[in-house]
KEVEXKOL-191715 format. One record per residue (C-alpha): residue in three letters; x, y, z. Coordinates in Angstrom, 3 decimals, padded with zeros to 6 digits, always signed. Layout:
<resn ALA; px X; py Y; pz Z> $
...
END
This chain:
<resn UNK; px +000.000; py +000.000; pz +000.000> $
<resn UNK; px +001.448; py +003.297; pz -001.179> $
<resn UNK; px -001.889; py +005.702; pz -001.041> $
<resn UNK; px -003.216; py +007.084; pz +001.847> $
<resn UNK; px -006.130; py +008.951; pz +002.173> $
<resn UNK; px -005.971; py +012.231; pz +004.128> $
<resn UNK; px -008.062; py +010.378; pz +006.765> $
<resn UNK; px -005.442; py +007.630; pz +006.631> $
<resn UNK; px -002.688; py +009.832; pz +007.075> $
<resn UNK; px -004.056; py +012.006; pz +009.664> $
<resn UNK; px -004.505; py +008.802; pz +012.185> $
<resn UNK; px -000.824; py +008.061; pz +011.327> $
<resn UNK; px +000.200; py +011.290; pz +011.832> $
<resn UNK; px -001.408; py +011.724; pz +015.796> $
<resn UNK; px +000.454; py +007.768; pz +015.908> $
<resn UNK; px +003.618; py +009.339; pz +015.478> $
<resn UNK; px +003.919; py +010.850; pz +018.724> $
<resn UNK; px +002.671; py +007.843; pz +020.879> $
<resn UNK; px +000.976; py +005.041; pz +020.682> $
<resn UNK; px -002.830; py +005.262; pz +021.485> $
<resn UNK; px -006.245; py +004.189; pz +021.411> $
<resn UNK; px -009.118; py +004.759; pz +018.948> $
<resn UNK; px -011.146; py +007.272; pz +021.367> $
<resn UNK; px -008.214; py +009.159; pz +021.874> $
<resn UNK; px -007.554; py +009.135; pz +017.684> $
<resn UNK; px -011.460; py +009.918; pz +017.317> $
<resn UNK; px -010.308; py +013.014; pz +019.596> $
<resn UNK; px -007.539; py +014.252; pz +018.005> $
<resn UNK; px -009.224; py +013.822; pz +014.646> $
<resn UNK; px -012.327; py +015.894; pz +015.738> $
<resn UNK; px -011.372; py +019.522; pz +014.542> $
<resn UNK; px -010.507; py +017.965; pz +010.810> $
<resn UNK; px -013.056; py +015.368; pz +010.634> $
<resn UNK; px -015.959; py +016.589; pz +013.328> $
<resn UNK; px -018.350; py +014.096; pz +011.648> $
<resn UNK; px -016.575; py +011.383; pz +011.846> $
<resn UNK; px -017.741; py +008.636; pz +014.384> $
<resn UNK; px -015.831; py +006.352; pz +016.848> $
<resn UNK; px -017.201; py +003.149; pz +014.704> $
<resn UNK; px -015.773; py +004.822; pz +011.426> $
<resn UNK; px -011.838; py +005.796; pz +013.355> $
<resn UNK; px -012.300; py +001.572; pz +014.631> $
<resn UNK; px -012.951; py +000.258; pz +010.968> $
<resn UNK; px -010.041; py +002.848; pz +009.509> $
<resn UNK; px -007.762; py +001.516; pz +012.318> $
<resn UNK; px -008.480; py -002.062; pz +012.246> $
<resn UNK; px -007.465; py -001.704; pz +008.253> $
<resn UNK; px -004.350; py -000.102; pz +008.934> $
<resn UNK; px -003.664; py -003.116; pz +011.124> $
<resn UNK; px -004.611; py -005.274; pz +008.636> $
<resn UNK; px -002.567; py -003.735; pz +006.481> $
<resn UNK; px +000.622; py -003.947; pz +008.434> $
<resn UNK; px +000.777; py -000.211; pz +009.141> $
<resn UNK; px -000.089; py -000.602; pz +012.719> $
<resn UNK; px +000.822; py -002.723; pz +015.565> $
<resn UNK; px -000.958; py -003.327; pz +018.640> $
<resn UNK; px +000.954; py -001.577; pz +021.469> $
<resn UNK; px +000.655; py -004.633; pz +023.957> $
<resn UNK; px +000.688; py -008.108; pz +020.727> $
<resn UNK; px -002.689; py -008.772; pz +021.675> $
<resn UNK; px -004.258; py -010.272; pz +018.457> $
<resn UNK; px -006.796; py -007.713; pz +017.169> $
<resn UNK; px -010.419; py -008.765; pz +016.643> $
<resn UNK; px -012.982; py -006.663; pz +014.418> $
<resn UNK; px -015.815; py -006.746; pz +016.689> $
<resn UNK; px -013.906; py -006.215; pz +019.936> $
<resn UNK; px -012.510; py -003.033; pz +018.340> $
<resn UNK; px -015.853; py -001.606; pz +017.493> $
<resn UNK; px -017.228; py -002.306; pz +020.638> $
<resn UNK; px -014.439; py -000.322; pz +022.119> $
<resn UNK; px -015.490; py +001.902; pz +024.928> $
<resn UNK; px -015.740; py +006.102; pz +024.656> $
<resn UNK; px -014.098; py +006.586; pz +027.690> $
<resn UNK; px -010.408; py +005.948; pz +026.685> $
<resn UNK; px -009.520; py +004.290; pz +030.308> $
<resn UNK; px -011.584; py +001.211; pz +029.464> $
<resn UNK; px -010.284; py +000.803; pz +025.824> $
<resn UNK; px -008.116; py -002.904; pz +025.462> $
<resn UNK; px -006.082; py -001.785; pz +022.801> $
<resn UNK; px -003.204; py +000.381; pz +021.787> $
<resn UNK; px -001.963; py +001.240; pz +018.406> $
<resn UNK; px +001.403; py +002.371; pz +017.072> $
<resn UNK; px +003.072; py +002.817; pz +013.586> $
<resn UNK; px +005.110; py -000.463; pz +011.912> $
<resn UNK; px +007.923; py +000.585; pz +009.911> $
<resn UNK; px +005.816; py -000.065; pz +006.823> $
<resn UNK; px +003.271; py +002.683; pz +008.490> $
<resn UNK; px +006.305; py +004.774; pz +009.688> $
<resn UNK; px +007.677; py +004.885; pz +006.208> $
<resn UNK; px +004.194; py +005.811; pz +004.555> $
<resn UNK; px +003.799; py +008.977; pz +007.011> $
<resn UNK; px +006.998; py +010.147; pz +006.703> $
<resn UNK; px +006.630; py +009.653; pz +002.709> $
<resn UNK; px +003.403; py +011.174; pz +002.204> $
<resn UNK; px +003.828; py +014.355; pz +005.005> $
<resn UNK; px +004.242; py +016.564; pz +002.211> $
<resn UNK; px +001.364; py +015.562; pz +000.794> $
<resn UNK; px -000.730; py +016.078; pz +003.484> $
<resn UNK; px +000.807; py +018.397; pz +005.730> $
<resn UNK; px +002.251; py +020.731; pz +003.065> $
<resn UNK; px +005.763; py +019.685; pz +005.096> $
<resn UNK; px +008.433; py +017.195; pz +004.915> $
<resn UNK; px +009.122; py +015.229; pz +008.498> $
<resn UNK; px +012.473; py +016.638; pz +009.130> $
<resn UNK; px +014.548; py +014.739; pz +011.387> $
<resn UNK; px +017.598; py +017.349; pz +011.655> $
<resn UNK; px +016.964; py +018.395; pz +014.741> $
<resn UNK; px +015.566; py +015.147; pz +016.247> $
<resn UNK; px +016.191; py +015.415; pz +020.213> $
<resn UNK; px +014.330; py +013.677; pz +023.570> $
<resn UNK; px +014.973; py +013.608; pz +026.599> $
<resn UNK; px +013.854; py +012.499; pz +030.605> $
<resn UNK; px +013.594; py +014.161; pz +033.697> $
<resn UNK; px +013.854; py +012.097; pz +037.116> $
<resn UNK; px +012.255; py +014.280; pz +039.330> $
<resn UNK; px +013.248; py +011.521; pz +042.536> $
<resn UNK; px +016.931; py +011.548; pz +041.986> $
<resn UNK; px +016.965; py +014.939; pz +040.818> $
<resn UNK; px +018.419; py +014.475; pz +037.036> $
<resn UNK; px +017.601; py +013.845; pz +033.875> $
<resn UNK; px +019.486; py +013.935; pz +030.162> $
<resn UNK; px +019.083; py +014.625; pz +026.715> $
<resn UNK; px +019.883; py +013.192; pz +023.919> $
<resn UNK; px +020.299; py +014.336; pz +020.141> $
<resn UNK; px +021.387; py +014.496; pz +016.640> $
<resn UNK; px +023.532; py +017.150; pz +017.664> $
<resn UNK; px +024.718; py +019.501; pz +020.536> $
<resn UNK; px +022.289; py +021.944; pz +019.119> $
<resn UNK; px +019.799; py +019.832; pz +019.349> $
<resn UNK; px +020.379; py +019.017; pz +022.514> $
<resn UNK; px +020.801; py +022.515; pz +023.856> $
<resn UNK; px +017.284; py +023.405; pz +021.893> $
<resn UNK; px +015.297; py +020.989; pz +023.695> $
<resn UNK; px +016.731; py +022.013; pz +027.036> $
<resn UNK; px +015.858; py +025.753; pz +026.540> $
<resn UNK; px +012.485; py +024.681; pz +025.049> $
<resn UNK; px +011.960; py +021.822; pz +028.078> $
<resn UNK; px +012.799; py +023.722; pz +031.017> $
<resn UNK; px +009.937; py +025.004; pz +032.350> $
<resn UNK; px +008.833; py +022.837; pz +035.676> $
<resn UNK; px +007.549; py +025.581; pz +037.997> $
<resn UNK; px +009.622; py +023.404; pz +040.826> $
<resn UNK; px +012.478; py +022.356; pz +039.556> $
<resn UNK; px +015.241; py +023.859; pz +036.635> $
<resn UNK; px +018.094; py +022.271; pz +035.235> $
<resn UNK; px +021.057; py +023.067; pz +037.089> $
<resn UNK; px +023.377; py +024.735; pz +034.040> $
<resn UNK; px +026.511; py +023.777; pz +035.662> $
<resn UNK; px +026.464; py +020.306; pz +035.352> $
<resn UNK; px +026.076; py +019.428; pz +032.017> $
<resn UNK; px +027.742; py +017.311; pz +031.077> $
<resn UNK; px +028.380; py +016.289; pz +027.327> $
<resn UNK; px +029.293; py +013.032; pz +025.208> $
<resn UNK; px +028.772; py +011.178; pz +021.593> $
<resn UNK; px +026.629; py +008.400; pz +021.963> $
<resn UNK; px +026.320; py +005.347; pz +019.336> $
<resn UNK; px +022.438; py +006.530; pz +018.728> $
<resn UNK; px +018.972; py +007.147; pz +019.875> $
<resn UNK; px +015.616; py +006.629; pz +019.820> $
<resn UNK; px +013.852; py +009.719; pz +018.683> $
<resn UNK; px +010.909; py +008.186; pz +018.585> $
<resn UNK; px +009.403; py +004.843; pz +019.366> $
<resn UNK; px +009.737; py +003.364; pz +015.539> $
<resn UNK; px +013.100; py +006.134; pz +014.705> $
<resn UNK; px +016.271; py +005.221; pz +015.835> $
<resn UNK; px +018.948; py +007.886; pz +014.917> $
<resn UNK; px +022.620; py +006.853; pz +014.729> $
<resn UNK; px +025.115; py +008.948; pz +016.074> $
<resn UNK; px +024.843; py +012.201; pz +018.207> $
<resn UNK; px +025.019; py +013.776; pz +021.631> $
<resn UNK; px +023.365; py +012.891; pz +025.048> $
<resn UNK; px +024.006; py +015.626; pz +027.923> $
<resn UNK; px +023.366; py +014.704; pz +031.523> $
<resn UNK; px +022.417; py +017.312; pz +034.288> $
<resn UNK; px +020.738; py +017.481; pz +037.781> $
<resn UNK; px +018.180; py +019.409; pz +038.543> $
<resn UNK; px +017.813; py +021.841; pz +041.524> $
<resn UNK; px +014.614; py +023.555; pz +043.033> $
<resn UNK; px +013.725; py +026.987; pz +041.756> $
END
């Protein structure tokens, strides 16, 4: 499968920031598609699974009729859906397309916080991508990263995302310190 349809697309595209559940897809689909129905996101999402473009988040073998009888409420929902390569690969080649924007990994950077032991790290394509996400990150009302103790190195790669693994590039550790 090479075509999408914008629907398609669109429930790719909220799939490439987490994996998720078809009431929360219905939701994020809402202000595009405000007609659209839970039962119609469940049959678009069960073909994308069929289809190989989807995996269920937990291997749990996906039945039709379960998935239309999925619940509203979110909480209750048994399954959880997140892009294959195959459906990685489609979104990223059809973003222009539908989006009017390549997926532009460039500046690719994620990073934790461990609020318990009081540090966290980053890791990136580059040291500007690192330093980005810090500046763009830092904004706990409790705690801030403490600025002098960063501390830099190359790692071998990282996950960017759950389905984009980026060789190469910078992680920088720090602690954080209350406000």
């Amino acid at each position: 499968m090479n075509e999408l349809t914008d629907f398609e697309w669109n429930i790719l595209d909220y799939l490439s920031d987490g994996r998720e559940n078809v009431a929360l897809i219905k939701k994020y689909l809402k202000d595009d598609f405000p007609s659209t129905s839970q039962k119609v996101v469940a049959e678009t999402v069960f073909k994308l699974y069929q289809l190989g473009l989807l995996f269920e988040d937990k291997n749990k073998v996906v039945d039709f009729q379960s998935i239309m009888n999925e619940s509203t409420d979110y909480i209750d929902n048994i399954y959880r859906f997140g892009l294959t390569d195959t459906g990685a690969r489609l979104w990223q080649e059809n973003a222009l397309v539908y989006s009017g924007e390549t997926i532009n990994w460039s500046n690719a950077a994620r990073g934790s916080f461990d609020f318990v032991n009081q540090e966290g790290y980053i890791e990136g394509v580059s040291k500007e991508a690192c330093i980005a996400w810090l500046e763009k990150t830092d904004q706990n009302e409790t705690w801030q990263i403490d600025r002098n103790t960063l501390v830099y190195s190359q790692i071998e790669g990282f996950w960017a995302k759950y389905y984009k693994y980026m060789p190469g590039g910078y992680k920088i550790n720090f602690k954080l310190k209350k406000r």
